[in-house]
PyMOL Python script that loads the backbone (N, CA, C, O; Angstrom):
from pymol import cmd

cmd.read_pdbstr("""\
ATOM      1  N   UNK A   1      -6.523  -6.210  26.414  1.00  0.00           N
ATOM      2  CA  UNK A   1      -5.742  -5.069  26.852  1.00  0.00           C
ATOM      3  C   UNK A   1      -5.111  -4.391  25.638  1.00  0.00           C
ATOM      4  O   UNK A   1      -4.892  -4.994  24.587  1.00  0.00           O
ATOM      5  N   UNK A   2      -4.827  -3.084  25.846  1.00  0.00           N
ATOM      6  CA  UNK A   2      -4.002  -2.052  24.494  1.00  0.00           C
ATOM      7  C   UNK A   2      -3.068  -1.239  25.795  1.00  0.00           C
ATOM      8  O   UNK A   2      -3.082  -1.034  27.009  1.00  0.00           O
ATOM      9  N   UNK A   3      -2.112  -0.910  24.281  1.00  0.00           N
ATOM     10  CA  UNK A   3      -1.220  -0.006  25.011  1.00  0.00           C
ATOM     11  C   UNK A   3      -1.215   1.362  24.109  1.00  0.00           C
ATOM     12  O   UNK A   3      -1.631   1.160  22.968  1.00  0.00           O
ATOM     13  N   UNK A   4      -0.909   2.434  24.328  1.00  0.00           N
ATOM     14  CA  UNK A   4      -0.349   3.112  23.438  1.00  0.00           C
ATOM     15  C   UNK A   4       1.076   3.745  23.553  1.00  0.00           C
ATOM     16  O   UNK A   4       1.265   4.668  24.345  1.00  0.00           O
ATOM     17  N   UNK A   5       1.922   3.331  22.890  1.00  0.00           N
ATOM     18  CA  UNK A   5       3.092   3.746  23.140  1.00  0.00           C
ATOM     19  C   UNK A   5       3.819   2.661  24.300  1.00  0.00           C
ATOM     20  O   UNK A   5       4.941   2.883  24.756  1.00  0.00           O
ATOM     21  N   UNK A   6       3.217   1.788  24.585  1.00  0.00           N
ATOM     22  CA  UNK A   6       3.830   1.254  25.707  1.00  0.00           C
ATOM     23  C   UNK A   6       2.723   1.589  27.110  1.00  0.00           C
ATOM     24  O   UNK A   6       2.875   1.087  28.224  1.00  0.00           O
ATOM     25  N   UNK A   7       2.090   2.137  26.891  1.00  0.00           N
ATOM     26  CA  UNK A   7       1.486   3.018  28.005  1.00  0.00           C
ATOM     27  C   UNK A   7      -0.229   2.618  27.547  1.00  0.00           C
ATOM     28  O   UNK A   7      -0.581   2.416  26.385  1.00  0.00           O
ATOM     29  N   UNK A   8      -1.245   2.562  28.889  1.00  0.00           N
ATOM     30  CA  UNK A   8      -2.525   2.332  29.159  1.00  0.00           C
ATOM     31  C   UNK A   8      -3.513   3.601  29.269  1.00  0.00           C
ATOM     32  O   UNK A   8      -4.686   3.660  29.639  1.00  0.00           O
ATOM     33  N   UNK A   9      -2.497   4.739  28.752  1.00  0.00           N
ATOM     34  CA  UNK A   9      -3.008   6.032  29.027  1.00  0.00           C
ATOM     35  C   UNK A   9      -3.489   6.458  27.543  1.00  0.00           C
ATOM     36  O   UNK A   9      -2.950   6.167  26.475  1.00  0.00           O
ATOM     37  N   UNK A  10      -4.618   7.207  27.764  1.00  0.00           N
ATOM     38  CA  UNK A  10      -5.780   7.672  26.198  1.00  0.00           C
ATOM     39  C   UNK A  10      -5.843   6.078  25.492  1.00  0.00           C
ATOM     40  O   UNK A  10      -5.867   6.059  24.262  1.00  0.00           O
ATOM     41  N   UNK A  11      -5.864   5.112  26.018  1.00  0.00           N
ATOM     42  CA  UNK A  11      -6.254   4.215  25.346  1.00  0.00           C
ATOM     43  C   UNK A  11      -8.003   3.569  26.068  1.00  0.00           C
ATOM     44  O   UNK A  11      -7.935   3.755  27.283  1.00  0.00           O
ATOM     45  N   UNK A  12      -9.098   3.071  25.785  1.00  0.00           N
ATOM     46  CA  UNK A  12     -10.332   2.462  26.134  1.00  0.00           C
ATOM     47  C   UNK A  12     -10.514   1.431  25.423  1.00  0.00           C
ATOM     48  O   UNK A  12     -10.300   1.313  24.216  1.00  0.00           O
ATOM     49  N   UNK A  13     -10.917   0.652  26.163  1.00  0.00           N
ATOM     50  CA  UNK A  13     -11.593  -0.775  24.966  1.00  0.00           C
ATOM     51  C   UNK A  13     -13.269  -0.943  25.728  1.00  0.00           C
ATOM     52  O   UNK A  13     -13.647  -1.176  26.876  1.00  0.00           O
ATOM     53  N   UNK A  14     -13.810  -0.746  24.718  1.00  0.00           N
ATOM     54  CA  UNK A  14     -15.143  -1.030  25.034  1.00  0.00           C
ATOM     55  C   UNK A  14     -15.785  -2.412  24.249  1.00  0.00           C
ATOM     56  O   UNK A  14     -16.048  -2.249  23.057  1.00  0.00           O
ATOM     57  N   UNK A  15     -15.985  -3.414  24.688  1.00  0.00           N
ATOM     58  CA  UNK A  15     -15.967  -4.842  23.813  1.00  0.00           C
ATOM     59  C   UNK A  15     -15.275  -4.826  22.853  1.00  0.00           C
ATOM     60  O   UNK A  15     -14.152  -4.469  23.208  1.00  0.00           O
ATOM     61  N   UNK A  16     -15.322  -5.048  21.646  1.00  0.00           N
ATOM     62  CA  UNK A  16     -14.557  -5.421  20.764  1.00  0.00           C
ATOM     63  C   UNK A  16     -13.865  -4.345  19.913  1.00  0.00           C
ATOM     64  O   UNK A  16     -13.230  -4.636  18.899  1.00  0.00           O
ATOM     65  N   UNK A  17     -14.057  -2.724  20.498  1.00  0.00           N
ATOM     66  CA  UNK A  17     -13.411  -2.054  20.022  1.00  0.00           C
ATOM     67  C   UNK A  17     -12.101  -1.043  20.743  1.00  0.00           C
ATOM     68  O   UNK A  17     -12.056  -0.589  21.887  1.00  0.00           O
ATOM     69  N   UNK A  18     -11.430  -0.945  19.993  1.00  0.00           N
ATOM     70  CA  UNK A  18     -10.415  -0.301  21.533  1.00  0.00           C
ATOM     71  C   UNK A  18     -10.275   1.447  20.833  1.00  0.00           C
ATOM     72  O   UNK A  18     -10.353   1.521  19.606  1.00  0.00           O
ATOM     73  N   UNK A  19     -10.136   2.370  21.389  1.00  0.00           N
ATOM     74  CA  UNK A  19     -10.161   3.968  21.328  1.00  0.00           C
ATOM     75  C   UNK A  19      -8.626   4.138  21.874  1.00  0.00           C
ATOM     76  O   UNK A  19      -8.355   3.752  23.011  1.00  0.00           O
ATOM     77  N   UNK A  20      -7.669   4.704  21.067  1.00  0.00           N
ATOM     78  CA  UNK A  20      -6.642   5.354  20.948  1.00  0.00           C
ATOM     79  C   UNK A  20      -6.673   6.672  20.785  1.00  0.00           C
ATOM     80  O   UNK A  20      -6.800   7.141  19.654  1.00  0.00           O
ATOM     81  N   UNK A  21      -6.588   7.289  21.641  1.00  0.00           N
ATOM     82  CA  UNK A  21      -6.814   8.629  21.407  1.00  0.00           C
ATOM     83  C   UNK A  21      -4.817   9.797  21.911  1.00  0.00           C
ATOM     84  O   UNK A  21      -4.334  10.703  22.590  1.00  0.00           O
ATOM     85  N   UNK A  22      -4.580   8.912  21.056  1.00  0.00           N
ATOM     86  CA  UNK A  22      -3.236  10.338  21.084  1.00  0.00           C
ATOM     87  C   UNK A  22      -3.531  12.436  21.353  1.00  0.00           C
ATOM     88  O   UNK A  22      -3.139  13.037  22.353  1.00  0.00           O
ATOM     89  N   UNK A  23      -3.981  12.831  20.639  1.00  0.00           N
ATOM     90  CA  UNK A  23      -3.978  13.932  20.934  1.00  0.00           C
ATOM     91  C   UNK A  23      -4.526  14.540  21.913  1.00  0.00           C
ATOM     92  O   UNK A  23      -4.021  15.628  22.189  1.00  0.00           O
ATOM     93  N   UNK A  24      -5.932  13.988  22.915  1.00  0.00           N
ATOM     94  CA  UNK A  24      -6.327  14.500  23.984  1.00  0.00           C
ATOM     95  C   UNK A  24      -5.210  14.254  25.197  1.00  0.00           C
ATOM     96  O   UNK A  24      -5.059  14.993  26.169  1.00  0.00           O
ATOM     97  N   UNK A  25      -4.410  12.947  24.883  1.00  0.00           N
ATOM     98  CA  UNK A  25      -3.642  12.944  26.125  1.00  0.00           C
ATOM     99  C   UNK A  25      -2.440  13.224  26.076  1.00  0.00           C
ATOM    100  O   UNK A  25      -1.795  13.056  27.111  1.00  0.00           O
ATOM    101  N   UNK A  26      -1.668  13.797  24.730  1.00  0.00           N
ATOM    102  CA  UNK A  26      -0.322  13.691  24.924  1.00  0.00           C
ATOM    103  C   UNK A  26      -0.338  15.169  23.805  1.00  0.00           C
ATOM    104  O   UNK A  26       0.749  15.604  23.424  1.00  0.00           O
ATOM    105  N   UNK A  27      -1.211  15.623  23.501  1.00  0.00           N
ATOM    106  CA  UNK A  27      -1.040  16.904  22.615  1.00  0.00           C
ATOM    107  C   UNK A  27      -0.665  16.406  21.179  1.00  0.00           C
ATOM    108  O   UNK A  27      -0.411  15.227  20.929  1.00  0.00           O
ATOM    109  N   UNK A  28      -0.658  17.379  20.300  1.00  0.00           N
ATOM    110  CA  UNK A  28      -0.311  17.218  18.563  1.00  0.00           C
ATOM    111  C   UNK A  28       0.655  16.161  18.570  1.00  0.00           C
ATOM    112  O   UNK A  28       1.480  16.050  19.476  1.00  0.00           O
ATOM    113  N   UNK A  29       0.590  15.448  17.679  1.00  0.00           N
ATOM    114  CA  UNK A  29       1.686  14.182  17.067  1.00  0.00           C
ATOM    115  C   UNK A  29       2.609  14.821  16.197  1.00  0.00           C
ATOM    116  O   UNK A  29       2.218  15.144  15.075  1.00  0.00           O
ATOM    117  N   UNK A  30       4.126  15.119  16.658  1.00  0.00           N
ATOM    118  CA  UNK A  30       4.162  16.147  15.312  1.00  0.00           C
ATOM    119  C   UNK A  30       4.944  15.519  13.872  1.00  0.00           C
ATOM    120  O   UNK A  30       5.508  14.425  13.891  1.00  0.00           O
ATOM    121  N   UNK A  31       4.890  16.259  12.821  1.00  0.00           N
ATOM    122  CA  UNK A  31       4.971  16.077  11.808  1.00  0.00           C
ATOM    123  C   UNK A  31       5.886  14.994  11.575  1.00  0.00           C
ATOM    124  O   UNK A  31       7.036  15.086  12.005  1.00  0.00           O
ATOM    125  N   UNK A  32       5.399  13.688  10.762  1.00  0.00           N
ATOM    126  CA  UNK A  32       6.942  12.627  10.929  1.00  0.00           C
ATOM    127  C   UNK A  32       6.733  11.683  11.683  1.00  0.00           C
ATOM    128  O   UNK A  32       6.701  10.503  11.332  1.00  0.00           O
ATOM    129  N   UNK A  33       6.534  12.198  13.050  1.00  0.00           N
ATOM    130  CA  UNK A  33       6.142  11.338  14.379  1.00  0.00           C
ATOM    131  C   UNK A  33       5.158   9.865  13.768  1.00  0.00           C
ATOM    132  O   UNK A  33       4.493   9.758  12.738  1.00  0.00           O
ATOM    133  N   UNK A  34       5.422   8.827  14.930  1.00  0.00           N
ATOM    134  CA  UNK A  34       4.520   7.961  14.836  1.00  0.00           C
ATOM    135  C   UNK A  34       4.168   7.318  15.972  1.00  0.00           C
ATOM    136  O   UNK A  34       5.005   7.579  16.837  1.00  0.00           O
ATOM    137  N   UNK A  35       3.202   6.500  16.432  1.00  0.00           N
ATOM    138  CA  UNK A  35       2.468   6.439  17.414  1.00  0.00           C
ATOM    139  C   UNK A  35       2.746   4.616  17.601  1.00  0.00           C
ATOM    140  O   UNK A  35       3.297   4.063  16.649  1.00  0.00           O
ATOM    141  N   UNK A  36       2.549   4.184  18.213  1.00  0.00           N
ATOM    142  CA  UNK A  36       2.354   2.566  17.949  1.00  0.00           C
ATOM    143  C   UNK A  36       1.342   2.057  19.176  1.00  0.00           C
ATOM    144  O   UNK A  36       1.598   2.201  20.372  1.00  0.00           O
ATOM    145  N   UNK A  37       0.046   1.384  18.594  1.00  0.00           N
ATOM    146  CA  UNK A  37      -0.417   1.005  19.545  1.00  0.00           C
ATOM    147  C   UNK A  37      -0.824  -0.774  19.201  1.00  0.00           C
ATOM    148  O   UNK A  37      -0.999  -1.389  18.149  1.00  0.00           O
ATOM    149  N   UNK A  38      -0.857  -1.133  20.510  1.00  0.00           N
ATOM    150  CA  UNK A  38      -0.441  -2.766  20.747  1.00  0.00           C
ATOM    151  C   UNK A  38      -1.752  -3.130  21.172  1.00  0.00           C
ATOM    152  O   UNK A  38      -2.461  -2.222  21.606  1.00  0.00           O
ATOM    153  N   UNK A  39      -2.248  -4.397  21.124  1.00  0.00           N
ATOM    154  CA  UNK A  39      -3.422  -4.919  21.995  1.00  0.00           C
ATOM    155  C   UNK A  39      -3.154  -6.341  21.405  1.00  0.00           C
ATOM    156  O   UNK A  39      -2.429  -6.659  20.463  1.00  0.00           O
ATOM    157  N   UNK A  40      -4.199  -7.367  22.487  1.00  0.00           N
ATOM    158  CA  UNK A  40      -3.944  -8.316  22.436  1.00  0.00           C
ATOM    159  C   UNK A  40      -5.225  -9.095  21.945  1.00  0.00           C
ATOM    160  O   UNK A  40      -5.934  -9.064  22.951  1.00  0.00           O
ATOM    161  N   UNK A  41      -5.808  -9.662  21.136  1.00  0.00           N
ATOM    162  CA  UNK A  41      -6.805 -10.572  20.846  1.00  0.00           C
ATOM    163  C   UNK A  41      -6.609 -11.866  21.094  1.00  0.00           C
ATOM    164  O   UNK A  41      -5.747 -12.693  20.795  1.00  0.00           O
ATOM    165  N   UNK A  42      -8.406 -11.854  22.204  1.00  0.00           N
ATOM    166  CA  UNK A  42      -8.287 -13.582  22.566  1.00  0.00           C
ATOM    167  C   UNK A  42      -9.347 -13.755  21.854  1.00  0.00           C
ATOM    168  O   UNK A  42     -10.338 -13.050  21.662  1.00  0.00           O
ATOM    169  N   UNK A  43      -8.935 -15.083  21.370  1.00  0.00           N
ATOM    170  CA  UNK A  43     -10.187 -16.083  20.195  1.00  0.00           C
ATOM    171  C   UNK A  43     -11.004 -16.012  21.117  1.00  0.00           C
ATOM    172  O   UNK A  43     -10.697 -15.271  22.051  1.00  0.00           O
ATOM    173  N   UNK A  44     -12.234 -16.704  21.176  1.00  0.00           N
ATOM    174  CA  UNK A  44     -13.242 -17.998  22.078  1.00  0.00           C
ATOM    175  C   UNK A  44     -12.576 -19.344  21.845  1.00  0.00           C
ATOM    176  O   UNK A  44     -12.105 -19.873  20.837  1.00  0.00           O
ATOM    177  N   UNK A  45     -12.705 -19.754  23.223  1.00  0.00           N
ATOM    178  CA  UNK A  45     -12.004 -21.321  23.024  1.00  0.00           C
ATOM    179  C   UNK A  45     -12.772 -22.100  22.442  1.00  0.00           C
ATOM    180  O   UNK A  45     -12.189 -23.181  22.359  1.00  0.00           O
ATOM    181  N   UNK A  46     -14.130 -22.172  21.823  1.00  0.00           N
ATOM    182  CA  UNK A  46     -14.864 -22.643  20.876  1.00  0.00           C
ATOM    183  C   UNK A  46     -14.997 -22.412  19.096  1.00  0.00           C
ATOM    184  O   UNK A  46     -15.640 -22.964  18.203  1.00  0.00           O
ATOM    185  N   UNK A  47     -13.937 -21.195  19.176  1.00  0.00           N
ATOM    186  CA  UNK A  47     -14.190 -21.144  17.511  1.00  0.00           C
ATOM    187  C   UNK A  47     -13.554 -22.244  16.934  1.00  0.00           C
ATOM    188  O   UNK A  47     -12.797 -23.037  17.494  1.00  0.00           O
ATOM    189  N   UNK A  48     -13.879 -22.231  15.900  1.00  0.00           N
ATOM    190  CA  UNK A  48     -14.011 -23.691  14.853  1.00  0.00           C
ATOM    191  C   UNK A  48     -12.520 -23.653  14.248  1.00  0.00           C
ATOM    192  O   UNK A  48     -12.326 -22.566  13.703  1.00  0.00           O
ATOM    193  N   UNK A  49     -11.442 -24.486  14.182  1.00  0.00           N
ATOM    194  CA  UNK A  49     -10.071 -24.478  13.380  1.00  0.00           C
ATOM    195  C   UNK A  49     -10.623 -24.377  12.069  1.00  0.00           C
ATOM    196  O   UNK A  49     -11.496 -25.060  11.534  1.00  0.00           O
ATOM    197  N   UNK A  50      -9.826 -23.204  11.555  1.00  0.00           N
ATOM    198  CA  UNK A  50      -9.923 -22.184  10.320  1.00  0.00           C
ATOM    199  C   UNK A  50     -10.829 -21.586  10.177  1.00  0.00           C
ATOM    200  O   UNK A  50     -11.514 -21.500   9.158  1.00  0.00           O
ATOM    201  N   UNK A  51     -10.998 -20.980  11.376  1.00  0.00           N
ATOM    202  CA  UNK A  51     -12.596 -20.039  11.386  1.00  0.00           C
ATOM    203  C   UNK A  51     -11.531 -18.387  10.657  1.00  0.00           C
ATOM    204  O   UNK A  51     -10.312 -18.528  10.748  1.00  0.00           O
ATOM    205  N   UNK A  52     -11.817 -17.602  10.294  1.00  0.00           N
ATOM    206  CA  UNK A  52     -10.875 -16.262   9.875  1.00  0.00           C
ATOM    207  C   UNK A  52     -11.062 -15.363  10.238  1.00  0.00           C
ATOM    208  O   UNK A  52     -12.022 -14.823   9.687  1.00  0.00           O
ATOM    209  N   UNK A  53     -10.325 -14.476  11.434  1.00  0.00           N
ATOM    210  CA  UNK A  53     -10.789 -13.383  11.424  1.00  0.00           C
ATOM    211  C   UNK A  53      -9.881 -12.380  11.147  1.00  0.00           C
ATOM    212  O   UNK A  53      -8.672 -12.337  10.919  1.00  0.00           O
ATOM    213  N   UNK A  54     -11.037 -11.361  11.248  1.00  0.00           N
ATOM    214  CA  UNK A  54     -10.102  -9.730  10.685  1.00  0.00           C
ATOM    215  C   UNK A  54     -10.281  -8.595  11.678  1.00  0.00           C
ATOM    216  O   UNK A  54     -11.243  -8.096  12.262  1.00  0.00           O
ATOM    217  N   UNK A  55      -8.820  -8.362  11.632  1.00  0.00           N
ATOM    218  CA  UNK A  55      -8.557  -6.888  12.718  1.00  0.00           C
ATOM    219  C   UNK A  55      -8.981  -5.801  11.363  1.00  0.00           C
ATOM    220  O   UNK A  55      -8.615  -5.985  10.202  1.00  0.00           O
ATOM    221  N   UNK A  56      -9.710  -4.819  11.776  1.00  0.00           N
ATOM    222  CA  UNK A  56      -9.586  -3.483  11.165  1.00  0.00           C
ATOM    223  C   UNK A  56      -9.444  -2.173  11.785  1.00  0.00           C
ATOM    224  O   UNK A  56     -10.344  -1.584  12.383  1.00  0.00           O
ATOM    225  N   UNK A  57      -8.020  -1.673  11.567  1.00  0.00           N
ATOM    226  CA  UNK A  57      -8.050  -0.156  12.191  1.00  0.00           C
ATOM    227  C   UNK A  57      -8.534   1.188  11.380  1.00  0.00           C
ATOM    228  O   UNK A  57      -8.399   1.265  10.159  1.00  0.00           O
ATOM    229  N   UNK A  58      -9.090   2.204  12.144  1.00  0.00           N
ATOM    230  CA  UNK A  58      -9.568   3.265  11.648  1.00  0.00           C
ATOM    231  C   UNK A  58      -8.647   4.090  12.589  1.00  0.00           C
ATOM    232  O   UNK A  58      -8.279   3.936  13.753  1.00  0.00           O
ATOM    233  N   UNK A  59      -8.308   5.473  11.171  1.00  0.00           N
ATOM    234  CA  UNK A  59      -7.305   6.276  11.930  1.00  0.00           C
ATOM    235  C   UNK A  59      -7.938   7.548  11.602  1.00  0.00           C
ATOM    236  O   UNK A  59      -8.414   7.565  10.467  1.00  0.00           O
ATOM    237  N   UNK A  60      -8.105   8.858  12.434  1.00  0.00           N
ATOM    238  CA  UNK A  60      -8.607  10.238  12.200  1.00  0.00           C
ATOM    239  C   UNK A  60      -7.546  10.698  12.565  1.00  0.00           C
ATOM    240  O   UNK A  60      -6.772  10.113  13.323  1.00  0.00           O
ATOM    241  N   UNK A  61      -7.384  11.710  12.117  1.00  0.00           N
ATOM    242  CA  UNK A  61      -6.327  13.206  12.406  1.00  0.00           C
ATOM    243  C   UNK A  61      -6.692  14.324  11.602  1.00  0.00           C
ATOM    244  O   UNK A  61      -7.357  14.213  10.573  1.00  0.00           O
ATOM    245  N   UNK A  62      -6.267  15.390  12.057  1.00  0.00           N
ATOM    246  CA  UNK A  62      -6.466  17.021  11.348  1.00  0.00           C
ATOM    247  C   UNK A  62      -8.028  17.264  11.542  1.00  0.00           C
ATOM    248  O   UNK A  62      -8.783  16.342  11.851  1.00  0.00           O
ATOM    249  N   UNK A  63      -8.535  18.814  11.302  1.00  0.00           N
ATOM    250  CA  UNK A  63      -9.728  19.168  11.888  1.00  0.00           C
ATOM    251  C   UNK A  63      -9.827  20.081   9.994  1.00  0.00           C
ATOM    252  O   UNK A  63      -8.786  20.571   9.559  1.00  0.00           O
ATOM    253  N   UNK A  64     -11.059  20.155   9.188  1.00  0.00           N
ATOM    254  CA  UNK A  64     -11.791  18.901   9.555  1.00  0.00           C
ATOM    255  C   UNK A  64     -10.788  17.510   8.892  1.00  0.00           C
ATOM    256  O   UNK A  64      -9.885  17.516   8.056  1.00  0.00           O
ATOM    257  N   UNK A  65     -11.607  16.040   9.932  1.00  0.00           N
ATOM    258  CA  UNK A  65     -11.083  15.339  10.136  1.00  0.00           C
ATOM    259  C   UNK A  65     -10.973  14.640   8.590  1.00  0.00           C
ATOM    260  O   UNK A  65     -11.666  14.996   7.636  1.00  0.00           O
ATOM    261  N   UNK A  66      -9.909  13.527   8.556  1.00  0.00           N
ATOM    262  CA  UNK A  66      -9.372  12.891   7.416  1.00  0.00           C
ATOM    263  C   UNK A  66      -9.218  11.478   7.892  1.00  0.00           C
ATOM    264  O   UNK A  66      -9.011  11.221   9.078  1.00  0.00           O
ATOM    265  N   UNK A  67      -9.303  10.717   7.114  1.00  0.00           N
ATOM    266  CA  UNK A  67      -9.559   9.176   7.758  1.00  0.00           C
ATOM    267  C   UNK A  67      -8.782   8.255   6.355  1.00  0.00           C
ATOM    268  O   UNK A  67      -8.721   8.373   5.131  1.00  0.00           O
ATOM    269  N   UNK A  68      -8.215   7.202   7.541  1.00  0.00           N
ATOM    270  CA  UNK A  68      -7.849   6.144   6.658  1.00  0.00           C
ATOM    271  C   UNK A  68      -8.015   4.434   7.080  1.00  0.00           C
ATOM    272  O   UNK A  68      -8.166   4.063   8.244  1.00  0.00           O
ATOM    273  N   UNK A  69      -7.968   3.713   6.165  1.00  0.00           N
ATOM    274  CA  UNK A  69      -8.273   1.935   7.137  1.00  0.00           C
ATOM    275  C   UNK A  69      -8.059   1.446   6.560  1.00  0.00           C
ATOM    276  O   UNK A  69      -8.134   1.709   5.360  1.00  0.00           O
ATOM    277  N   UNK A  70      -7.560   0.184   7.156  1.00  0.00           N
ATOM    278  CA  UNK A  70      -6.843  -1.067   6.421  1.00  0.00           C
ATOM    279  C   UNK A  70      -7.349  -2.539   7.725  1.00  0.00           C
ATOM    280  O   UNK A  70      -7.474  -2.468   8.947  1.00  0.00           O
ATOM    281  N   UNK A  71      -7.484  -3.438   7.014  1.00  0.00           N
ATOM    282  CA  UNK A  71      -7.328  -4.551   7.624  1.00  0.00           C
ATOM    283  C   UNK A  71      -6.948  -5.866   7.116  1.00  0.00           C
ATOM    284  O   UNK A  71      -6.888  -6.231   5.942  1.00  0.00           O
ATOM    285  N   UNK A  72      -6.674  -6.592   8.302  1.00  0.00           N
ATOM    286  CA  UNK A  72      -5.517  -7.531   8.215  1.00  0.00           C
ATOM    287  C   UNK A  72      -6.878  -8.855   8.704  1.00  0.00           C
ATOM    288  O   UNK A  72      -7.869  -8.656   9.407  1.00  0.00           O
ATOM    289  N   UNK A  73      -6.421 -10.223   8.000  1.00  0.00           N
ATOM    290  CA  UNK A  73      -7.052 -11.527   8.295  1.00  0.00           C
ATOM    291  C   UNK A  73      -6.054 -12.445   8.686  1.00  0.00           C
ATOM    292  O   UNK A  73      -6.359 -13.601   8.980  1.00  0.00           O
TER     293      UNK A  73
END
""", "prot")
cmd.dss("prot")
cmd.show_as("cartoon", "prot")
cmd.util.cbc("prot")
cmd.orient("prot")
């Protein structure tokens, strides 16, 4: 599950990826503003102790678009 803002709205998870989409559902983010979105990752109850994994988010905004990413292990 994801939230955005607290909220299940402009958010999708399609298997292992989830779609945050702020501006189709809530209009421009404005300047300053920030967004927070939450979700929850379940292991497999079979992965191996000290198996590692990594979240990576991708962020777009402005037309044309501009992108940034970072991830966490």
């Amino acid at each position: 599950t994801a939230t955005l803002n607290g909220a299940a709205t402009g958010v999708t998870v399609v298997g292992d990826v989830i779609t945050a989409d702020y501006g189709t559902t809530y209009g421009p983010l404005a300047p300053g503003a920030s967004v927070t979105l939450r979700f929850r990752a379940t292991l497999a109850a079979g992965l191996a102790l000290g198996t590692v994994v990594t979240n990576t988010g991708v962020v777009t905004w402005n037309v044309p678009p501009q992108q940034a990413m970072a991830s966490v292990s």
